[in-house]
VOZASE-855298 format. One record per residue: residue number from 1; z, x, y of N, C-alpha, C in turn. Coordinates in nm, 3 decimals, always signed. Layout:
lumpa / n.w / n.u / n.v / ca.w / ca.u / ca.v / c.w / c.u / c.v
NUM / Z / X / Y / Z / X / Y / Z / X / Y
...
***
This chain:
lumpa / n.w / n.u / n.v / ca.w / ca.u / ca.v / c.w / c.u / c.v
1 / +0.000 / +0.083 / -0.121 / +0.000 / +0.000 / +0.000 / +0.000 / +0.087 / +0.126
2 / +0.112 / +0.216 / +0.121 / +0.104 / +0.307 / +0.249 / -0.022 / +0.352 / +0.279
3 / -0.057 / +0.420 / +0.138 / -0.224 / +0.491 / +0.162 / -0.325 / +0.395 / +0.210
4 / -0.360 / +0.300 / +0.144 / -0.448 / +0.191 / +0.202 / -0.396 / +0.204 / +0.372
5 / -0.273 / +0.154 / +0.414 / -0.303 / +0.166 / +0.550 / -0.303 / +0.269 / +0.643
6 / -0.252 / +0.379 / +0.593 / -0.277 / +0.528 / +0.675 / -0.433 / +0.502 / +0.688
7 / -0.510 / +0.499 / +0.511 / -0.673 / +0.507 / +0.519 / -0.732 / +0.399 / +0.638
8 / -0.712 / +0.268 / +0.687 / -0.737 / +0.151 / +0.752 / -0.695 / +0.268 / +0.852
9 / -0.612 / +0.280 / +0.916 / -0.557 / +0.393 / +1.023 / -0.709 / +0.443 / +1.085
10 / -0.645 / +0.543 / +1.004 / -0.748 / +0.653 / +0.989 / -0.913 / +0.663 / +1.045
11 / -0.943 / +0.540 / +0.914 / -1.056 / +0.449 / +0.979 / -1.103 / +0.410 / +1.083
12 / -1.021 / +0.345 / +1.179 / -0.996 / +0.283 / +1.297 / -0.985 / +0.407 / +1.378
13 / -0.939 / +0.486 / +1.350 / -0.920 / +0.627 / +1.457 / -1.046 / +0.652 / +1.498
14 / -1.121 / +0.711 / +1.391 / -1.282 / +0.801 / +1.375 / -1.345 / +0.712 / +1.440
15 / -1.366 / +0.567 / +1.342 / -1.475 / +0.511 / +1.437 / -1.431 / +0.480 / +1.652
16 / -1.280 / +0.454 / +1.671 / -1.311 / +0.425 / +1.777 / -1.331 / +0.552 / +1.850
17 / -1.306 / +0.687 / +1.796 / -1.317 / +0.805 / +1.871 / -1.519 / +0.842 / +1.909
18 / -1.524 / +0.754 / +1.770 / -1.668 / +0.829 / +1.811 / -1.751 / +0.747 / +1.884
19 / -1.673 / +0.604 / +1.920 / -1.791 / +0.485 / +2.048 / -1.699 / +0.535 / +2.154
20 / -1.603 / +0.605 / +2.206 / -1.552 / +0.584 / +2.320 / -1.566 / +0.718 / +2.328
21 / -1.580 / +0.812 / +2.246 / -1.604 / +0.994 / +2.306 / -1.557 / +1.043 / +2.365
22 / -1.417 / +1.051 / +2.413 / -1.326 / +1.082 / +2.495 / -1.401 / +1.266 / +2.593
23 / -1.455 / +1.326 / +2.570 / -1.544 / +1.483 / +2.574 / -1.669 / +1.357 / +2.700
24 / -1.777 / +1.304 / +2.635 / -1.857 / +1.247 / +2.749 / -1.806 / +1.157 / +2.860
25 / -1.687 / +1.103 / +2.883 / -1.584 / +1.048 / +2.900 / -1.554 / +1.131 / +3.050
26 / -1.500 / +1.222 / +2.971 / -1.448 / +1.296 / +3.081 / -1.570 / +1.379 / +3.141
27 / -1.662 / +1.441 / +3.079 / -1.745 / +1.520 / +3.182 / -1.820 / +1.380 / +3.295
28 / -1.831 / +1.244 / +3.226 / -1.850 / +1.120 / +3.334 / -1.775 / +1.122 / +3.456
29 / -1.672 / +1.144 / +3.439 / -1.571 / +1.128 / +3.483 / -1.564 / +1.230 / +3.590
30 / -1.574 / +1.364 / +3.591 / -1.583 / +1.462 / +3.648 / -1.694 / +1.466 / +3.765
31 / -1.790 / +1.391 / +3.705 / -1.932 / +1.354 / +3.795 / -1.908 / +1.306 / +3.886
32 / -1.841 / +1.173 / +3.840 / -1.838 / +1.039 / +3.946 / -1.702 / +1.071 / +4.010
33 / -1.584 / +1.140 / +4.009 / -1.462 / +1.186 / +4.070 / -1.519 / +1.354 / +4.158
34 / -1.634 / +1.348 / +4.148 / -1.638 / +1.520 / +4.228 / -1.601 / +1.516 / +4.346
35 / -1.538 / +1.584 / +4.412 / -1.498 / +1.577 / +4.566 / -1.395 / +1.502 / +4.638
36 / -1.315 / +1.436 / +4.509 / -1.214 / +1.315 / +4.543 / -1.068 / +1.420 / +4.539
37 / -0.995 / +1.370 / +4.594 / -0.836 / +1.440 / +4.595 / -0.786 / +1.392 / +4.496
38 / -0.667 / +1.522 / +4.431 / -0.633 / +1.454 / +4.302 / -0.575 / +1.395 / +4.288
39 / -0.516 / +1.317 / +4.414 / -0.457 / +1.201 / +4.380 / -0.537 / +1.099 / +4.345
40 / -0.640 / +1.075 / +4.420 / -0.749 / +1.041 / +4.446 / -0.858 / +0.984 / +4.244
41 / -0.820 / +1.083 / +4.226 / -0.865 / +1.141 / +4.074 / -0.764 / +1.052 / +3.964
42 / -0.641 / +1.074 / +3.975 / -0.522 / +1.006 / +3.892 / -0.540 / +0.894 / +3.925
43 / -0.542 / +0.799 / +4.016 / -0.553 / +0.672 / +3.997 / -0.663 / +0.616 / +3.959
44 / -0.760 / +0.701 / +3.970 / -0.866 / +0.645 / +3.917 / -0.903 / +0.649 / +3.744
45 / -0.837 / +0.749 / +3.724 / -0.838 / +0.772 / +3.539 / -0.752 / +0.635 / +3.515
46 / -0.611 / +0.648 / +3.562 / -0.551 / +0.581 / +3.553 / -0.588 / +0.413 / +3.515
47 / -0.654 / +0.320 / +3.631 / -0.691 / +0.230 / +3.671 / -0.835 / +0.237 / +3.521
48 / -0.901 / +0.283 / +3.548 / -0.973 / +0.313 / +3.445 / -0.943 / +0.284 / +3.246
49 / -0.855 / +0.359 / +3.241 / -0.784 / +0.347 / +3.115 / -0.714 / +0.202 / +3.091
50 / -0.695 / +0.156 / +3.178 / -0.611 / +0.036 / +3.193 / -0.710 / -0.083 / +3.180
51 / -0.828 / -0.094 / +3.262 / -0.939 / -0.186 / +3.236 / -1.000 / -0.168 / +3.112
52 / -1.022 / -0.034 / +3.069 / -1.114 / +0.004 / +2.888 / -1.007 / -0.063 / +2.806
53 / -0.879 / -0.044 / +2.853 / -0.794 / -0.088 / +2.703 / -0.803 / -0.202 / +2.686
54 / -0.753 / -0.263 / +2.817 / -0.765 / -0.416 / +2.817 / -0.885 / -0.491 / +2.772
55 / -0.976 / -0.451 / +2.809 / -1.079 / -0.521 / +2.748 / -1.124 / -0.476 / +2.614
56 / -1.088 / -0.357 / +2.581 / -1.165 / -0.365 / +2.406 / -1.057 / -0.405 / +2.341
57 / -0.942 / -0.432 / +2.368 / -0.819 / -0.476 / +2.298 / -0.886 / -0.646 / +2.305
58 / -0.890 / -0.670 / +2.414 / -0.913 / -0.837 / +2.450 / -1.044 / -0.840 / +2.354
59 / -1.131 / -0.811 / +2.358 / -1.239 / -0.845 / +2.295 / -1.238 / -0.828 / +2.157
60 / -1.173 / -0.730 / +2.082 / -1.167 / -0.778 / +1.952 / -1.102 / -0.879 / +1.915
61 / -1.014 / -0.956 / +1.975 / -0.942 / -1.087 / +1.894 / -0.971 / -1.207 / +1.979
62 / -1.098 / -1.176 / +2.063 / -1.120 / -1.345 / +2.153 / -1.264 / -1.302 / +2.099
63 / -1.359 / -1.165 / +2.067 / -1.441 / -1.207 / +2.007 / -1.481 / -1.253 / +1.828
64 / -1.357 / -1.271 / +1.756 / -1.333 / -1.277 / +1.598 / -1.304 / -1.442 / +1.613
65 / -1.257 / -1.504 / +1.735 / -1.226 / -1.657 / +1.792 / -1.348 / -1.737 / +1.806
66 / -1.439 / -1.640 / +1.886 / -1.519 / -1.707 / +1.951 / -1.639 / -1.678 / +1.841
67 / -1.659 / -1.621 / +1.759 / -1.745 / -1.615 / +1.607 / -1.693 / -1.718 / +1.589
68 / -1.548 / -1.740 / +1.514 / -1.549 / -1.886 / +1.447 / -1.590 / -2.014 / +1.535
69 / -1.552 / -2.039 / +1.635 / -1.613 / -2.137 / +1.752 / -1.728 / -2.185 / +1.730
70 / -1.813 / -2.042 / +1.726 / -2.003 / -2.062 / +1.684 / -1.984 / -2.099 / +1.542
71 / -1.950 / -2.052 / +1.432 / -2.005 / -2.083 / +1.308 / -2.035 / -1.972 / +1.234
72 / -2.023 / -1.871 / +1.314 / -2.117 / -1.749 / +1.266 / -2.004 / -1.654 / +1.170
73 / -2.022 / -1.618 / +1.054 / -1.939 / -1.526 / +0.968 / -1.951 / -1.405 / +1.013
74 / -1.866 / -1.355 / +0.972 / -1.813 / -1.213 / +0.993 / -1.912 / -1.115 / +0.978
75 / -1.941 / -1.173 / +0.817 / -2.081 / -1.100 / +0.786 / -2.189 / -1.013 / +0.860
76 / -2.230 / -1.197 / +0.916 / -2.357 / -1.172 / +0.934 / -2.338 / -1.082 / +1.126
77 / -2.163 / -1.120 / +1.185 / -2.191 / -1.005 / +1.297 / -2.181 / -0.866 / +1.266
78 / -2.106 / -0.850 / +1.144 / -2.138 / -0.694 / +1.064 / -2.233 / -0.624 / +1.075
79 / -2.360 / -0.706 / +1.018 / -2.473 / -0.701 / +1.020 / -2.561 / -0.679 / +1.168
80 / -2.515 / -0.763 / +1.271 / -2.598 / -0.731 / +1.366 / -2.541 / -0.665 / +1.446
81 / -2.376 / -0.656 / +1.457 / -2.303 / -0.494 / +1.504 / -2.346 / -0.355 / +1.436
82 / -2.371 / -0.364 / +1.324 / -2.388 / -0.263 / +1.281 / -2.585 / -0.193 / +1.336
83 / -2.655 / -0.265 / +1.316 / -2.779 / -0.317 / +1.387 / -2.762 / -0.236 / +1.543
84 / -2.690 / -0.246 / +1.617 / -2.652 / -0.260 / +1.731 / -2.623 / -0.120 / +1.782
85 / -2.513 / -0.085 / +1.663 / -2.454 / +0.015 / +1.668 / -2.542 / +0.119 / +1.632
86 / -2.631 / +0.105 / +1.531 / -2.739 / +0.204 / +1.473 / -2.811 / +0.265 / +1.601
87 / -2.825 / +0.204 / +1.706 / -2.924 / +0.207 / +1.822 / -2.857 / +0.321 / +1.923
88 / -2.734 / +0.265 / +1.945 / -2.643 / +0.361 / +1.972 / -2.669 / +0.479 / +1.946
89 / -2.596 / +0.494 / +1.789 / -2.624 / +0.652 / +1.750 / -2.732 / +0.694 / +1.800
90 / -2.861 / +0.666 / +1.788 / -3.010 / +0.716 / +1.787 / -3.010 / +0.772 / +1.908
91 / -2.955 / +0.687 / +1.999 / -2.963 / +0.684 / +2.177 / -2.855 / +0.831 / +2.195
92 / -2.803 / +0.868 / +2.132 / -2.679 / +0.961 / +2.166 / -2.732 / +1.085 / +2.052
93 / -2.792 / +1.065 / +1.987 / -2.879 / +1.195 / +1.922 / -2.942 / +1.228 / +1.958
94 / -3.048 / +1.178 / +2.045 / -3.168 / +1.218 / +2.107 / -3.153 / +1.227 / +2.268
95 / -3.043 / +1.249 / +2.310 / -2.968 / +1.239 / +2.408 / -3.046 / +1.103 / +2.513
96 / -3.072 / +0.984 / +2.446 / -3.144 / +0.863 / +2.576 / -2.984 / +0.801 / +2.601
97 / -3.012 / +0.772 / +2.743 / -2.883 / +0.660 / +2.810 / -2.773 / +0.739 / +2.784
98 / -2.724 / +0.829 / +2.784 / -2.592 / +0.906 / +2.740 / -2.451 / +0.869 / +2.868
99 / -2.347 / +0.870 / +2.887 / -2.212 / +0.878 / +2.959 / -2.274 / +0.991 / +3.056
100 / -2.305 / +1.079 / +3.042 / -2.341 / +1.192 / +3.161 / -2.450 / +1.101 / +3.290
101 / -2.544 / +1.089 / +3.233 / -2.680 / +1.026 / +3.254 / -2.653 / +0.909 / +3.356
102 / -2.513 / +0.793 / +3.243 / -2.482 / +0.691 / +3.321 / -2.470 / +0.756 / +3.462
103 / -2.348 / +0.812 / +3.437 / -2.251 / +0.854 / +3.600 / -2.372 / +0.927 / +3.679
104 / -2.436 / +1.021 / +3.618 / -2.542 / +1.079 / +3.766 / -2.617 / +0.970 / +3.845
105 / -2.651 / +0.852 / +3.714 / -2.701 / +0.731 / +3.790 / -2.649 / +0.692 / +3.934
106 / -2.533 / +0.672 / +3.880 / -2.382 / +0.540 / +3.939 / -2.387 / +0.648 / +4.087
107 / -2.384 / +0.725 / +4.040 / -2.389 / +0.851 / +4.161 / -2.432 / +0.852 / +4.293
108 / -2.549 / +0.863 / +4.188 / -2.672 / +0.836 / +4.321 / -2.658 / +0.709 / +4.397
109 / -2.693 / +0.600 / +4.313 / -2.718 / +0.468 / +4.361 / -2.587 / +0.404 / +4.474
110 / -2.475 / +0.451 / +4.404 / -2.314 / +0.381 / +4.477 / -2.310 / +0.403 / +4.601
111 / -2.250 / +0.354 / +4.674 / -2.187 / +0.360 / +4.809 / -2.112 / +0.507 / +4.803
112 / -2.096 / +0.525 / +4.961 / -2.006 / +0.673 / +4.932 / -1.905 / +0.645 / +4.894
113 / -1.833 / +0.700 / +4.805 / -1.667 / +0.724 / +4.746 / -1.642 / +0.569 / +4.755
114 / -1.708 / +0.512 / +4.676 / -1.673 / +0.389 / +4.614 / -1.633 / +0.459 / +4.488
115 / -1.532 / +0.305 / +4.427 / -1.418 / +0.291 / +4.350 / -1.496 / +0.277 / +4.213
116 / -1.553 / +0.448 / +4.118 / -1.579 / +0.385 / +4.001 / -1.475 / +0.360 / +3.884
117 / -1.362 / +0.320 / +3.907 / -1.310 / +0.301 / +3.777 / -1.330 / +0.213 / +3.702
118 / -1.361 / +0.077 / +3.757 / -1.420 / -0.041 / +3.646 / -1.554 / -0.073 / +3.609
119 / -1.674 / +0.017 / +3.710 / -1.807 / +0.035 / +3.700 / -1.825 / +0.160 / +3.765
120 / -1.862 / +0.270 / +3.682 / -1.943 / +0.251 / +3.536 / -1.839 / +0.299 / +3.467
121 / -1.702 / +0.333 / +3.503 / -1.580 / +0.435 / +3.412 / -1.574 / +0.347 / +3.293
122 / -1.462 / +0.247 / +3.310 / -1.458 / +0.160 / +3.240 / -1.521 / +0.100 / +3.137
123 / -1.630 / +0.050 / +3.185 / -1.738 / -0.079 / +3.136 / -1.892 / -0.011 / +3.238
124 / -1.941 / +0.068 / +3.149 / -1.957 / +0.035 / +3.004 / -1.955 / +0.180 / +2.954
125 / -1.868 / +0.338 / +3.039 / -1.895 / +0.412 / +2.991 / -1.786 / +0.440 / +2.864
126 / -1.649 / +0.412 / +2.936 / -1.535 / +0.404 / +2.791 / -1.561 / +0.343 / +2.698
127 / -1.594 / +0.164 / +2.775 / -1.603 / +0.091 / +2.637 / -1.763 / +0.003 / +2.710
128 / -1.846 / +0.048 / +2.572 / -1.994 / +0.034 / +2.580 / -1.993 / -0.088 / +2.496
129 / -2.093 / -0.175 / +2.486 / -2.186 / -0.250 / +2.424 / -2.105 / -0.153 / +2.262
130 / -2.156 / -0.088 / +2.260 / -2.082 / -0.043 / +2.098 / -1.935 / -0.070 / +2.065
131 / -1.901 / -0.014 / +2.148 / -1.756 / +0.012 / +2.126 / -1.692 / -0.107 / +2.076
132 / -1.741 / -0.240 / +2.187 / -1.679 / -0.376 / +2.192 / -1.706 / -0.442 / +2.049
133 / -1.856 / -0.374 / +2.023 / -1.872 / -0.494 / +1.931 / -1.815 / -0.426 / +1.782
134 / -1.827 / -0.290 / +1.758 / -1.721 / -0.254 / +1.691 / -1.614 / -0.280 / +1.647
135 / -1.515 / -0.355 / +1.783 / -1.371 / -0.385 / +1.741 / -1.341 / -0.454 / +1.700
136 / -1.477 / -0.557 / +1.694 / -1.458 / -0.721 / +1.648 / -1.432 / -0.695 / +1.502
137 / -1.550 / -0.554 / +1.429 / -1.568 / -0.561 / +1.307 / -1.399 / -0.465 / +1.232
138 / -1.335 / -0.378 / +1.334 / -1.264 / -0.291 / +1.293 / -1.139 / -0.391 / +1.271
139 / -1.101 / -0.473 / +1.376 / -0.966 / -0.586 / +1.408 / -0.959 / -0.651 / +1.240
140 / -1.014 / -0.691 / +1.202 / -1.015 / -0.823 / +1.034 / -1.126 / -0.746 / +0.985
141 / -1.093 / -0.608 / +0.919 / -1.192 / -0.599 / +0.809 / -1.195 / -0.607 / +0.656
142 / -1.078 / -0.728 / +0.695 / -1.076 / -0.767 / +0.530 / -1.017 / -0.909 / +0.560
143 / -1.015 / -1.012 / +0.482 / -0.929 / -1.166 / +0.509 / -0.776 / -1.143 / +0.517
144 / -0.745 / -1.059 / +0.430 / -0.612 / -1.014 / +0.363 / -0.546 / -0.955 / +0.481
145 / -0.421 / -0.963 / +0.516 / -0.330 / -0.886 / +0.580 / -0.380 / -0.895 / +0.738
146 / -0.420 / -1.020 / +0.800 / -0.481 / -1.004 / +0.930 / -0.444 / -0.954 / +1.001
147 / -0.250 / -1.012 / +1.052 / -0.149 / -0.938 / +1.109 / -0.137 / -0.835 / +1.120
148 / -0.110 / -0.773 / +1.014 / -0.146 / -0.608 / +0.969 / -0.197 / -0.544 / +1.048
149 / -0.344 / -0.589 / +1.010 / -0.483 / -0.517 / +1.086 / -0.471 / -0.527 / +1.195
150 / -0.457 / -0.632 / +1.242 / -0.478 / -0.645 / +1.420 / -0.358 / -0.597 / +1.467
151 / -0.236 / -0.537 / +1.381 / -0.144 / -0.429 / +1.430 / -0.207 / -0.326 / +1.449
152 / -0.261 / -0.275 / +1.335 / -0.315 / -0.105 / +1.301 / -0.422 / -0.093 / +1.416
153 / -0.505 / -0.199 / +1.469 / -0.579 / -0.154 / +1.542 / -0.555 / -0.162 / +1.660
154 / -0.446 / -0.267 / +1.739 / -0.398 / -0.238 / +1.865 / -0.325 / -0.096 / +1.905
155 / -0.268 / -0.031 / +1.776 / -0.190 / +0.107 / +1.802 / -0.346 / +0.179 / +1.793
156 / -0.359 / +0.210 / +1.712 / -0.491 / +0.344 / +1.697 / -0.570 / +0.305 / +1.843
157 / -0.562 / +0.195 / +1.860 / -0.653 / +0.189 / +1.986 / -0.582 / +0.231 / +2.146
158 / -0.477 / +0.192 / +2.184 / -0.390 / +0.233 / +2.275 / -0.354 / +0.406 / +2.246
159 / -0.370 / +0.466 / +2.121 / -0.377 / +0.610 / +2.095 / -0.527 / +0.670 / +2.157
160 / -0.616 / +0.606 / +2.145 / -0.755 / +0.652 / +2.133 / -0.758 / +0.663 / +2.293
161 / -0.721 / +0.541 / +2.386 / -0.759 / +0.536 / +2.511 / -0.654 / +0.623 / +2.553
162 / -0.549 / +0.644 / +2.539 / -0.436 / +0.745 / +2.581 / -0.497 / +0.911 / +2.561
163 / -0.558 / +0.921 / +2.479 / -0.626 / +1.061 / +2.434 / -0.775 / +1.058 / +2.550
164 / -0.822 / +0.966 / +2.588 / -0.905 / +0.912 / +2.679 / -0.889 / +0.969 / +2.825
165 / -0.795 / +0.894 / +2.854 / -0.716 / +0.942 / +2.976 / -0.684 / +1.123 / +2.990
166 / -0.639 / +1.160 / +2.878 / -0.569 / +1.274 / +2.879 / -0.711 / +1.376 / +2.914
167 / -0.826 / +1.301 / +2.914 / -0.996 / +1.429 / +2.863 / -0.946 / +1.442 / +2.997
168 / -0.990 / +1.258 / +3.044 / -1.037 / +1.222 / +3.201 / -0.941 / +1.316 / +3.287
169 / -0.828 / +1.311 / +3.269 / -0.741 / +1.433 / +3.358 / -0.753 / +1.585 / +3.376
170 / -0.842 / +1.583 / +3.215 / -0.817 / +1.746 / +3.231 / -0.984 / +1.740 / +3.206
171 / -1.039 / +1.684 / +3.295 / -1.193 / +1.683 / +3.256 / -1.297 / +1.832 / +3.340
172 / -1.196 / +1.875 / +3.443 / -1.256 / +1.995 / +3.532 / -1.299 / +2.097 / +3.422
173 / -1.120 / +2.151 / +3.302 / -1.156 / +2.192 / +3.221 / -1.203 / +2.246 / +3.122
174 / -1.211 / +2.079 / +3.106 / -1.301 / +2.056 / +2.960 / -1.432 / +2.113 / +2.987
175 / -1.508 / +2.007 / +3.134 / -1.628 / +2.062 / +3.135 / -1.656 / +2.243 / +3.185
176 / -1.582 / +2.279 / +3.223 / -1.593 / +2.417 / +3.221 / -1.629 / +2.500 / +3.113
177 / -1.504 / +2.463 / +3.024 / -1.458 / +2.479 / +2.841 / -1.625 / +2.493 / +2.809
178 / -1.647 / +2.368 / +2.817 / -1.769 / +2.304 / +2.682 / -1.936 / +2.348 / +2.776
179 / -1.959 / +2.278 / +2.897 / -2.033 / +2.334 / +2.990 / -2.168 / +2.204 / +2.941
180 / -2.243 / +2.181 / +3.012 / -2.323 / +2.049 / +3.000 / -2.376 / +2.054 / +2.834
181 / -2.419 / +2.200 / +2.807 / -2.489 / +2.198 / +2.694 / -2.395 / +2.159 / +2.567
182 / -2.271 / +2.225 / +2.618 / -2.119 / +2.199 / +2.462 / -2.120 / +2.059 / +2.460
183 / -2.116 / +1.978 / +2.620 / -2.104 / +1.818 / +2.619 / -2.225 / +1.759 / +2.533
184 / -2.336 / +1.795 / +2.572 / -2.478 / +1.738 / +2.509 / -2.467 / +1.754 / +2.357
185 / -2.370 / +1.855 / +2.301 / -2.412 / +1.895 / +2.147 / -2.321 / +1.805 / +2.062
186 / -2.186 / +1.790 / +2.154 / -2.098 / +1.711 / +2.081 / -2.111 / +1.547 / +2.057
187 / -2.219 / +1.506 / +2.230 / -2.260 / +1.415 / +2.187 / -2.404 / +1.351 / +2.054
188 / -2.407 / +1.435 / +2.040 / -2.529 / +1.466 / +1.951 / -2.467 / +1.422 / +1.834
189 / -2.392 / +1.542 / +1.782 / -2.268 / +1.507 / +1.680 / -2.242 / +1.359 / +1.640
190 / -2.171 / +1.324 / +1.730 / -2.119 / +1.185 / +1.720 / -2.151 / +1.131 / +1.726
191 / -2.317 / +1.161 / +1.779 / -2.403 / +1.019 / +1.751 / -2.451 / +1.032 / +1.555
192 / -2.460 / +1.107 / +1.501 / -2.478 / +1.129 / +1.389 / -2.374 / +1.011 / +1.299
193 / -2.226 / +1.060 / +1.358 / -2.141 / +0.991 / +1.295 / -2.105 / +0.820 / +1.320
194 / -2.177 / +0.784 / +1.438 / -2.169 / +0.634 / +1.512 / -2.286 / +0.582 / +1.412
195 / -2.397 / +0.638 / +1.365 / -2.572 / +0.596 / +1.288 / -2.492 / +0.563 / +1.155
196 / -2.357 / +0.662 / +1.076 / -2.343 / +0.673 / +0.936 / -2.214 / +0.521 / +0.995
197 / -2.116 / +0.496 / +1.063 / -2.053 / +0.396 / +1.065 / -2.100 / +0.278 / +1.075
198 / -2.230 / +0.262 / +1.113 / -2.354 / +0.189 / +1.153 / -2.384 / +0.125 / +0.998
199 / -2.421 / +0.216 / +0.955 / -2.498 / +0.119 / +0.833 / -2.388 / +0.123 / +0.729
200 / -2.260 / +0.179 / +0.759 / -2.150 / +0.145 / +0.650 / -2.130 / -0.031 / +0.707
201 / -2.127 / -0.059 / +0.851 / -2.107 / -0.176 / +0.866 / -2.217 / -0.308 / +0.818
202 / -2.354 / -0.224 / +0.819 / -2.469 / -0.353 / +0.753 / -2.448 / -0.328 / +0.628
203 / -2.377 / -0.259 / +0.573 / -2.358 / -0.243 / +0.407 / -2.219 / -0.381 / +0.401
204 / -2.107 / -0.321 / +0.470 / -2.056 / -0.437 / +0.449 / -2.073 / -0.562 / +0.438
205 / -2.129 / -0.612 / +0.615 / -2.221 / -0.735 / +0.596 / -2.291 / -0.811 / +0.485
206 / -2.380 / -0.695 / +0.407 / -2.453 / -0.788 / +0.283 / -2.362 / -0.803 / +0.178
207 / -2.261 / -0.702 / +0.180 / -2.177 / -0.749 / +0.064 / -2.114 / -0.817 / +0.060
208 / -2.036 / -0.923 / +0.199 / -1.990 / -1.007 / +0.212 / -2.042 / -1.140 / +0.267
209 / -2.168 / -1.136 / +0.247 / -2.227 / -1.256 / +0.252 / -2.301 / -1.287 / +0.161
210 / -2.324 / -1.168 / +0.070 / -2.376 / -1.186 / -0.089 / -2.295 / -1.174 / -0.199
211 / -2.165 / -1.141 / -0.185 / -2.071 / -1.140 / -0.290 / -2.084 / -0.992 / -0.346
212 / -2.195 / -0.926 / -0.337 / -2.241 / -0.820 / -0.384 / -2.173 / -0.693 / -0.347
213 / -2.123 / -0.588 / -0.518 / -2.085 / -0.504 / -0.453 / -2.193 / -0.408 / -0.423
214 / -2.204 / -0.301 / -0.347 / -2.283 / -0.179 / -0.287 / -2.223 / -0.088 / -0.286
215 / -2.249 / -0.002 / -0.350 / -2.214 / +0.144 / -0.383 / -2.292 / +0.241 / -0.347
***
């Protein structure tokens, strides 16, 4: 019973580490905070972390509500999260649409020293189109033990964005550390590993809407 949920843990760790990337995160972060005072800087990680949590926390258990509402099984959003998510990876291997990319955007386009912590920090660079729809599938990935789960994943997740925060602070750094090309490689990486969580999730999907096991 422990192992099963360390493994569920565990689980929940990797995948949310690798849609929220805490490394592209912060070199975002570094972009869109250049030239700000560090106080300036702290509230904005701050404020930031606070909107990503809230909402990928909120969205996995008002979007697992609002599936049943529609009609639609678990399954078959497995299936088109995972779908979803596949696109992702691809987009983050081949470096298209990346967290860096976003913020040089947001950059350019924004007002001067406007407030990015809830656009683009937040939504959608912490928590992307992936991330969200992820949590729906990570929150109940089994009927059994719902409580449970939607324990294990409110902690691993308040860990994940806390480790989040911690890049975003020390993001000067990091990006120093790693340097655009270390950022570009790691996102590369993890897009590898977002493509393989990807079709573990359309694997699930058919097996739970076909009864079928897949091995």
């Amino acid at each position: 019973m422990l192992a099963g949920q360390l493994g569920e843990a565990f689980y929940v760790f990797v995948t949310l580490i690798a849609m929220l990337n805490p490394i592209e995160a912060a070199a975002a972060f570094a972009t869109l905070t250049e030239g700000r005072s560090p106080q300036d800087q702290a509230q904005i990680a701050l404020r930031a972390t606070i909107v990503a949590g809230v909402t990928l926390i909120a969205f996995a258990f008002a979007g697992e509500a609002l599936l049943g509402a529609l009609g639609v099984e678990i399954g078959a959003f497995k299936i088109a999260g995972g779908l979803l998510l596949l696109k992702v990876g691809f987009n983050m291997v081949f470096a298209e649409k990346t967290d860096s990319q976003t913020a040089d955007r947001a950059k350019a386009t924004g007002a001067p020293m406007s407030d990015p912590s809830v656009f683009p920090l937040a939504i959608p660079i912490i928590t992307g189109p992936g991330a969200l729809t992820a949590s729906v599938a990570l929150v109940n990935p089994t009927p059994d033990h719902q409580l449970l789960n939607g324990g294990i994943f409110v902690v691993v997740a308040l860990v994940v964005i806390a480790i989040t925060y911690a890049f975003m602070r020390g993001s000067q750094r990091l990006t120093m550390w790693f340097g655009k090309t270390g950022v570009d490689a790691v996102g590369r990486i993890v897009g590898i590993i977002v493509a393989a969580i990807a079709v573990q999730l359309i694997v699930n999907g058919v097996s739970g809407l076909t009864n079928l096991t897949i091995r």
